[in-house]
C-alpha positions as CSV (number, residue, x, y, z in Angstrom):
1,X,67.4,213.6,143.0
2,X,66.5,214.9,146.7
3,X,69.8,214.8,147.8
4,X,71.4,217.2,144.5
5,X,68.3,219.9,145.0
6,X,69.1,219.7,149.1
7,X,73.0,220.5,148.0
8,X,72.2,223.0,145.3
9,X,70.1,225.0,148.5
10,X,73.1,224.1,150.8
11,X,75.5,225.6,148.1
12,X,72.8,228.9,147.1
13,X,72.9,229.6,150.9
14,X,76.1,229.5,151.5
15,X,77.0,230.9,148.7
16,X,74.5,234.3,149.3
17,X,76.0,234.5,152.7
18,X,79.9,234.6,151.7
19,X,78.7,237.0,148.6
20,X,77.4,239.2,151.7
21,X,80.3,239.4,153.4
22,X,83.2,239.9,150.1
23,X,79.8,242.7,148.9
24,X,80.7,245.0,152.1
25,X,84.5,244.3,152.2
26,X,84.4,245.4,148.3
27,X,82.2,248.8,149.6
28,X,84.8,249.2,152.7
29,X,87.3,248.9,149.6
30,X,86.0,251.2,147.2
31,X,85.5,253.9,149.8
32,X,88.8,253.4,151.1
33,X,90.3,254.1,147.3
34,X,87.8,256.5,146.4
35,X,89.0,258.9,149.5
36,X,92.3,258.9,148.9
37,X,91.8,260.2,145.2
38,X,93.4,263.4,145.2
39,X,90.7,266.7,144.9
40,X,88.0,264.1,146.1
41,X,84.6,265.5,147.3
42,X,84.6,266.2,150.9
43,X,81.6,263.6,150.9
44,X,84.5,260.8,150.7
45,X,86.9,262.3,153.2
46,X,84.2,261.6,155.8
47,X,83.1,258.1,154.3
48,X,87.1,256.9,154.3
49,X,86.6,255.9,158.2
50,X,82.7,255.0,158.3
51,X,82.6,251.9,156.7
52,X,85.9,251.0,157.9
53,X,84.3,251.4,161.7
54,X,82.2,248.5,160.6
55,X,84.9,246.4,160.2
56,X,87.0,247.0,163.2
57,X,83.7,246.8,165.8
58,X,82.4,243.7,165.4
59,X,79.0,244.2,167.2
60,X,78.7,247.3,164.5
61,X,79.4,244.8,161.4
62,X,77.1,241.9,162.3
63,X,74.0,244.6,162.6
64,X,75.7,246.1,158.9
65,X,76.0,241.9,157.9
66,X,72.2,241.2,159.1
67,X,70.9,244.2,157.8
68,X,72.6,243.9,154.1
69,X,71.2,240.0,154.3
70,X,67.7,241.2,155.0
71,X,67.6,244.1,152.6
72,X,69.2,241.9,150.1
73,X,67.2,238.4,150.6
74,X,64.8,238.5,148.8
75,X,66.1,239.9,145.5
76,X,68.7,237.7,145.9
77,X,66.1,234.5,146.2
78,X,64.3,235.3,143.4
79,X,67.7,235.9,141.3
80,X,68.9,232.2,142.6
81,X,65.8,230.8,141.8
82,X,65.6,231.8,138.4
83,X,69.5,230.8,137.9
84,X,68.4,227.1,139.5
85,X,65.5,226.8,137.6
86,X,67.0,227.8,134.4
87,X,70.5,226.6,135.0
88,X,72.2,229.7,134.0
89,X,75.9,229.6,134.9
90,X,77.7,232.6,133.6
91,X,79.5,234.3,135.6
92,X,78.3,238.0,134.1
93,X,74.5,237.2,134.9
94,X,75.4,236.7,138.2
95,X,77.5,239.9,138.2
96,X,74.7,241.5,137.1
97,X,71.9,239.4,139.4
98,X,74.4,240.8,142.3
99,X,74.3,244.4,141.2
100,X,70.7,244.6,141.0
101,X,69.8,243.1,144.3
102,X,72.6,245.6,146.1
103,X,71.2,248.0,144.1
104,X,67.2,247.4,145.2
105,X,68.0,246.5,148.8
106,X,69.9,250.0,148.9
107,X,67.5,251.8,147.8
108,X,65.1,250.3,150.6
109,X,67.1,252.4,153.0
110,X,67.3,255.7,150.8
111,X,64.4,256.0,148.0
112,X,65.3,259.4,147.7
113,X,66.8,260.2,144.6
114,X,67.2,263.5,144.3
115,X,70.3,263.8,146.3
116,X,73.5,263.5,143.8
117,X,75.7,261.7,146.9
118,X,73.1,259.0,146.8
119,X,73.9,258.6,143.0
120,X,77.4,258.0,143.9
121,X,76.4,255.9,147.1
122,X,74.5,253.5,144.5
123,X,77.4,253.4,142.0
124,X,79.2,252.1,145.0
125,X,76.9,249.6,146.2
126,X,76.0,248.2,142.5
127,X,79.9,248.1,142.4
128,X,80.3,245.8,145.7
129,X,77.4,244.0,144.0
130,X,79.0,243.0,141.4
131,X,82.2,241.6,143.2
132,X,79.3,239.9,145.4
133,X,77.6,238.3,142.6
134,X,81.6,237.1,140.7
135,X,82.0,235.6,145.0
136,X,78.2,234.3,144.4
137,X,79.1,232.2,140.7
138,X,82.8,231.0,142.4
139,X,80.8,229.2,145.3
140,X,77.2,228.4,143.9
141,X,76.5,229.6,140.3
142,X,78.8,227.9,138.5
143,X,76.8,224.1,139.0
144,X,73.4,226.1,139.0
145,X,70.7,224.2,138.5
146,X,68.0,221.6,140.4
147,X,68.1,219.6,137.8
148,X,71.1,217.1,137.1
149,X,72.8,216.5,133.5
150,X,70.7,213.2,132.1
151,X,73.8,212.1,130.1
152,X,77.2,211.3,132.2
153,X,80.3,211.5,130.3
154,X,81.8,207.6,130.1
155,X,85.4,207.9,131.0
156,X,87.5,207.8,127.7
157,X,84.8,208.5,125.4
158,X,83.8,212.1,124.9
């Protein structure tokens, strides 16, 4: 019993730390398509290279990667929690799970929500969130759950 709830909090963290990283590739991604849209806002023209730059300097990305996990983490442990406890394991909760925490740590950083390039900035985000929270359920939501099944399968009978 001690050692399937240690691997379930193995698996939540390392799954939450891979979602991180496949959350700002997707927003590098997006951007990236989004700018090269033709008659495109010249808000996107200038975010085509920005995120990018996060990529390419490494020093840059881990402060991006460390600030995402710590504006993220504690959505996101609540949202694992509940999957654990509960043992939900569809992949469109967690989609949704992953939206709403890049949603909420996003709007740490920016609570102003009057500008209408924020609105598009969280469409974005919530976006990369959901591709973070499908990366989430591949790795760790798909066994969710402290608890382990109390009936085994015997082998032949079903």
């Amino acid at each position: 019993m001690i050692g399937h709830v240690l691997k379930r909090i193995l698996m939540v963290l390392v799954g939450y730390l891979v979602a991180v990283l496949a959350g700002l590739i997707a927003v590098v991604a997006i951007y990236a398509i989004l700018s090269s849209l033709p008659n495109v806002p010249g808000y996107f023209g200038l975010m085509e290279f920005t995120p990018v730059a996060v990529l390419v300097v490494p020093p840059l990305g881990m402060f991006v990667y460390f600030l995402t996990i710590v504006l993220t983490g504690m959505q996101t442990l609540v949202f694992a929690l509940i999957a654990e406890f509960f043992s939900l394991r569809s992949f469109w909760l967690h989609m949704i799970f992953g939206a709403a925490a890049a949603a909420a740590g996003f709007l740490l950083i920016w609570p102003d929500a009057d500008d209408p390039e924020r609105w598009a900035d969280m469409g974005i985000i919530a976006s990369a969130g959901l591709v973070a929270g499908l990366i989430y359920w591949l790795i760790a939501g798909r066994d969710a759950g402290f608890r382990r099944p109390l009936i085994k399968a015997i082998p032949g009978k079903v």
